[in-house]
C-alpha positions as CSV (number, residue, x, y, z in Angstrom):
1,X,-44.9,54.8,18.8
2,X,-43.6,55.4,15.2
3,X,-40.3,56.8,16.8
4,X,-39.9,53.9,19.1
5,X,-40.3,51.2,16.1
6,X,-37.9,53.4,13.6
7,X,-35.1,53.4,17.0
8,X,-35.9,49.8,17.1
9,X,-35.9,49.1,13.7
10,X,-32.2,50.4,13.3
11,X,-31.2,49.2,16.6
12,X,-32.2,45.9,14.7
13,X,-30.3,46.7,11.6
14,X,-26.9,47.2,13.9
15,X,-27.1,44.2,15.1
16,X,-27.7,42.2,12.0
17,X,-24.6,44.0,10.4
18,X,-22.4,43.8,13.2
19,X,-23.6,39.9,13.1
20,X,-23.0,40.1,9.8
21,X,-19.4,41.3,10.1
22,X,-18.8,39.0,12.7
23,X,-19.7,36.3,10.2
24,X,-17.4,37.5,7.7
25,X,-14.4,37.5,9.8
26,X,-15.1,34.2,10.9
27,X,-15.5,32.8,7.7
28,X,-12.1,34.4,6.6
29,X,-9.9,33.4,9.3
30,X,-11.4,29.9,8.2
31,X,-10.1,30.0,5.2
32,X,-6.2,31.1,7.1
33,X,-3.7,28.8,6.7
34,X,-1.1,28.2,8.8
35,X,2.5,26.3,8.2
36,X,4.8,24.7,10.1
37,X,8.5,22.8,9.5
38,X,9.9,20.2,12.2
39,X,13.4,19.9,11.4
40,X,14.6,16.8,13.6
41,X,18.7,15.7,13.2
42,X,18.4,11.9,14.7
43,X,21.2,9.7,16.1
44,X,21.6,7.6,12.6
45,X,23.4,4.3,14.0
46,X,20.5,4.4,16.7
47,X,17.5,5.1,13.8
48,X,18.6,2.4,11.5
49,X,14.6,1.3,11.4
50,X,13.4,5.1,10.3
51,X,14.7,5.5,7.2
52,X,12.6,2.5,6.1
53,X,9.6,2.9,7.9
54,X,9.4,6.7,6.7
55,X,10.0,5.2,2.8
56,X,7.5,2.6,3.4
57,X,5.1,4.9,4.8
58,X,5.7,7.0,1.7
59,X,5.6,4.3,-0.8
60,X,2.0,3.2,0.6
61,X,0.3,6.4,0.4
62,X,-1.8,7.8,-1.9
63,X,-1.1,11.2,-2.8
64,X,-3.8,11.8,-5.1
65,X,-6.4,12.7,-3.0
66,X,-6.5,14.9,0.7
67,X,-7.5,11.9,2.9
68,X,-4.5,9.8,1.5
69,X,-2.2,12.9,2.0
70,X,-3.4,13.2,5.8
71,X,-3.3,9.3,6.2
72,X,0.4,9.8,5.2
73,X,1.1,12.8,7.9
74,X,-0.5,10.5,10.8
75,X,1.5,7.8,9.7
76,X,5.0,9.5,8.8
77,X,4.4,11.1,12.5
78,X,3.7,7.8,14.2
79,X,6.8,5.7,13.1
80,X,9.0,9.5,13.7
81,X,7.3,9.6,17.5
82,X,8.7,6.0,18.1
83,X,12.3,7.5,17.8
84,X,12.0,10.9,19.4
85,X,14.9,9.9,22.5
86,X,17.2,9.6,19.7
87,X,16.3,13.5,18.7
88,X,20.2,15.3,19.0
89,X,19.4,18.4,17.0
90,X,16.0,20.1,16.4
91,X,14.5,23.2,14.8
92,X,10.7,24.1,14.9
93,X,9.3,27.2,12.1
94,X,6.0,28.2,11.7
95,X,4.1,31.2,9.7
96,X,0.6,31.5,10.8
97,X,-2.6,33.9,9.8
98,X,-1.8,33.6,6.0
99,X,-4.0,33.8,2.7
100,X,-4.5,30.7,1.0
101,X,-2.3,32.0,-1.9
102,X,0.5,33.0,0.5
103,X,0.5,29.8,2.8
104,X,0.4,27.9,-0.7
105,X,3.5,29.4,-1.8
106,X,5.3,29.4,2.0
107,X,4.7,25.7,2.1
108,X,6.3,25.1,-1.4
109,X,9.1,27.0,-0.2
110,X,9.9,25.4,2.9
111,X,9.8,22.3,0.5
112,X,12.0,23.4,-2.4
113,X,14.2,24.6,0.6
114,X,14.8,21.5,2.4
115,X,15.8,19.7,-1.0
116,X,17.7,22.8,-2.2
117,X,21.4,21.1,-0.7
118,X,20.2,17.5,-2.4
119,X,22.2,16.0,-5.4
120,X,19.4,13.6,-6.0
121,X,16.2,11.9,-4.6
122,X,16.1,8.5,-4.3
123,X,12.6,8.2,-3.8
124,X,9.6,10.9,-4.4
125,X,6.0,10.5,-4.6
126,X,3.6,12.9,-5.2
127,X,0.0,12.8,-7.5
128,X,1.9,12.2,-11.0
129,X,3.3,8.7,-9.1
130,X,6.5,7.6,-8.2
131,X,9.9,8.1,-9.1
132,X,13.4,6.6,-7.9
133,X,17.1,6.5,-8.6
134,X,19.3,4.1,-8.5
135,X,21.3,3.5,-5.4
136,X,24.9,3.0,-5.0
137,X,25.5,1.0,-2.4
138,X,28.2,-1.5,-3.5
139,X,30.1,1.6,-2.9
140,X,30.1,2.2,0.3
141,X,31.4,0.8,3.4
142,X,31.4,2.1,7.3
143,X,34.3,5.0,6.3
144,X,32.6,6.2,3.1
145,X,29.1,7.1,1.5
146,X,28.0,6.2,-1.9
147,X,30.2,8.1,-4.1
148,X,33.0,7.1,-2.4
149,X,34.0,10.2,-0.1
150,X,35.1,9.8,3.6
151,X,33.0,10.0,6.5
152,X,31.1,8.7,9.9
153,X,27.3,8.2,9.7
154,X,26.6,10.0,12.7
155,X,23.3,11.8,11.9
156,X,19.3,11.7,9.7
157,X,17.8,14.3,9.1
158,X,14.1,14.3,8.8
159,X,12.0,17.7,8.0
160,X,8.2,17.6,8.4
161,X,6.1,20.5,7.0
162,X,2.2,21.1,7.2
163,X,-0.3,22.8,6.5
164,X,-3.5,23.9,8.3
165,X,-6.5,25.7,8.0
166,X,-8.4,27.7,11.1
167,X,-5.5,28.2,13.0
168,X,-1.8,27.7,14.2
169,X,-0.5,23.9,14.7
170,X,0.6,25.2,17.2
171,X,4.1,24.7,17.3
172,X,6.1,25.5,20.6
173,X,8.0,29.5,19.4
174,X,11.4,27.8,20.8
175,X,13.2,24.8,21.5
176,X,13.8,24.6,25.0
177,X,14.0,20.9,25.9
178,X,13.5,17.8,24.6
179,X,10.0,17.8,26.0
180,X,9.2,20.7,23.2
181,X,10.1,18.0,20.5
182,X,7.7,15.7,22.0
183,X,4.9,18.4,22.3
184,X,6.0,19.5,18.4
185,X,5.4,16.2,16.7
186,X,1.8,15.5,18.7
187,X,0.6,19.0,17.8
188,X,0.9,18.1,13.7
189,X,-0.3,14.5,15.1
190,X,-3.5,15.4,16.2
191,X,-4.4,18.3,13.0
192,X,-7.7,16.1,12.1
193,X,-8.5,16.0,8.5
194,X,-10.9,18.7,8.1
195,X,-8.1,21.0,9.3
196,X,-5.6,19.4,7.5
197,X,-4.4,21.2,3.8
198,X,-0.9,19.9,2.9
199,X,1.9,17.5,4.2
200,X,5.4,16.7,2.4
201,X,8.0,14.6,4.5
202,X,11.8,14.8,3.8
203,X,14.8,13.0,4.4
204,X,18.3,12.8,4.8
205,X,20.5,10.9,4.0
206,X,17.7,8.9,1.4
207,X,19.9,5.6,0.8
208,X,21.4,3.2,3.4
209,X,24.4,3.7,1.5
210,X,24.8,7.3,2.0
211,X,25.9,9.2,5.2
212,X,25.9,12.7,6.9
213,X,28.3,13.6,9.4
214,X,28.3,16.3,12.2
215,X,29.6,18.9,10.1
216,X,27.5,18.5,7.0
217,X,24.2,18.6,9.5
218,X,26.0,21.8,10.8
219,X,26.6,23.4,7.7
220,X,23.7,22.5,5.5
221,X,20.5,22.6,8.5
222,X,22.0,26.0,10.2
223,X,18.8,26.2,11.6
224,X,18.8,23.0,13.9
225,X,19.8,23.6,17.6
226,X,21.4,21.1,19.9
227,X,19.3,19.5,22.9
C-alpha cells in the first residue's frame, strides 16, 4: 500500500508540473506580439475623399490611452475598406512570435521606416498632442506639387502597421490577388481590443497640394507589388 501511494504520489507530482509547464508556456506566448505593415498605393484622382477622411479620423482620436488608439485602427480601417477597388499597388509584412521588447522596437521601425523618404509631416498626433505644418498649396496646380516641381498625381500611399498580442494578424504570406487586399485589411479590422497593443497610420502624399507619381511610388515603396 505504501508503494502504491509513493507511485501515485509522484505520478501526481508529473502531472502538476507538466500542468504547470503547460501553464507557463501559455502565459508566455500571451505575452507574444506580433506586427504587421499594409502598404496600399491607391488610384489618387479616384481617392480624393481618403486623404481627409484618414486626417479626420486622426485628428479625432485620442492617443493617450489604448482604447482611443484601437478606436482609431477600427476607424482608419473602415474609411481605407471603402476604397479598396481603387488598391493598384500593395505590399503586406508581418513578424510574428516576438518578445514584447522586440515587437516594441519592430513596430517603431516599420514606423520610422515609412517616414524615413518624408521632407515633412503635415499632420502628426500622437500622446504629447498635435502638430502641423503649413501647407503650400497656392503653389501648386494639376502639373506641379507644392514646391513647385513637375508631375501627375497618379498615386496615395497609405501604410498601416499593428500590433498584437496572442498571436499573428494574420496577414495573407503573399499578395496574390486583389481578394488578399480585402482579406488583409479585415484581419487588422477585426484584432478586438484586448488583443490589440499598437496602431500608427501613414500617408502619402499628406497635403492636397502635393503629388506622387508612378515613379516616385516605384522608387521610394520598392516593396509594393502591382495587382
Amino acid at each position: 500500500m505504501t508503494a502504491a501511494l509513493a507511485i501515485g504520489f509522484i505520478l501526481f507530482l508529473i502531472v502538476m508540473a507538466i500542468v504547470s509547464a503547460r501553464k507557463q508556456r501559455l502565459a508566455k506566448k500571451a505575452q507574444e506580439l506580433s506586427v504587421g505593415r499594409i502598404q496600399l498605393g491607391l488610384d489618387a484622382p479616384q481617392t480624393k475623399g481618403l486623404r481627409s477622411a484618414i486626417e479626420a479620423a486622426v485628428r479625432g482620436s485620442d492617443p493617450t490611452t489604448s482604447v482611443g488608439i484601437w478606436r482609431l485602427s477600427q476607424r482608419v480601417l473602415e474609411v481605407v475598406a471603402q476604397e479598396l477597388d481603387h488598391v493598384r499597388f500593395a505590399g503586406f509584412l508581418e513578424k510574428t512570435a516576438m518578445s514584447p521588447d522586440r515587437g516594441e522596437a519592430e513596430f517603431q521601425t516599420l514606423a520610422n521606416n515609412a517616414r524615413a523618404f518624408f521632407d515633412r509631416e503635415v499632420v502628426r498626433k500622437d500622446a504629447q498632442g498635435l502638430v502641423e505644418t503649413e501647407r503650400n498649396s497656392k503653389k501648386a496646380n494639376e502639373l506641379t506639387d507644392e514646391d513647385g516641381e513637375f508631375g501627375i498625381d497618379e498615386y496615395f500611399v497609405v501604410t498601416l502597421i499593428m500590433a498584437v498580442r496572442a498571436g499573428p494578424l494574420p496577414l495573407p504570406a503573399v499578395l496574390g490577388a486583389h481578394s488578399d487586399v480585402v482579406r488583409a485589411v479585415a484581419a487588422m479590422h477585426d484584432i478586438g481590443e484586448r488583443r490589440h497593443v499598437g496602431f500608427e497610420v501613414i500617408w502619402t502624399p499628406a497635403a492636397e497640394s502635393d503629388i506622387l507619381g508612378r515613379d516616385e511610388l516605384l522608387v521610394e515603396f520598392p516593396e509594393l507589388a502591382p495587382l
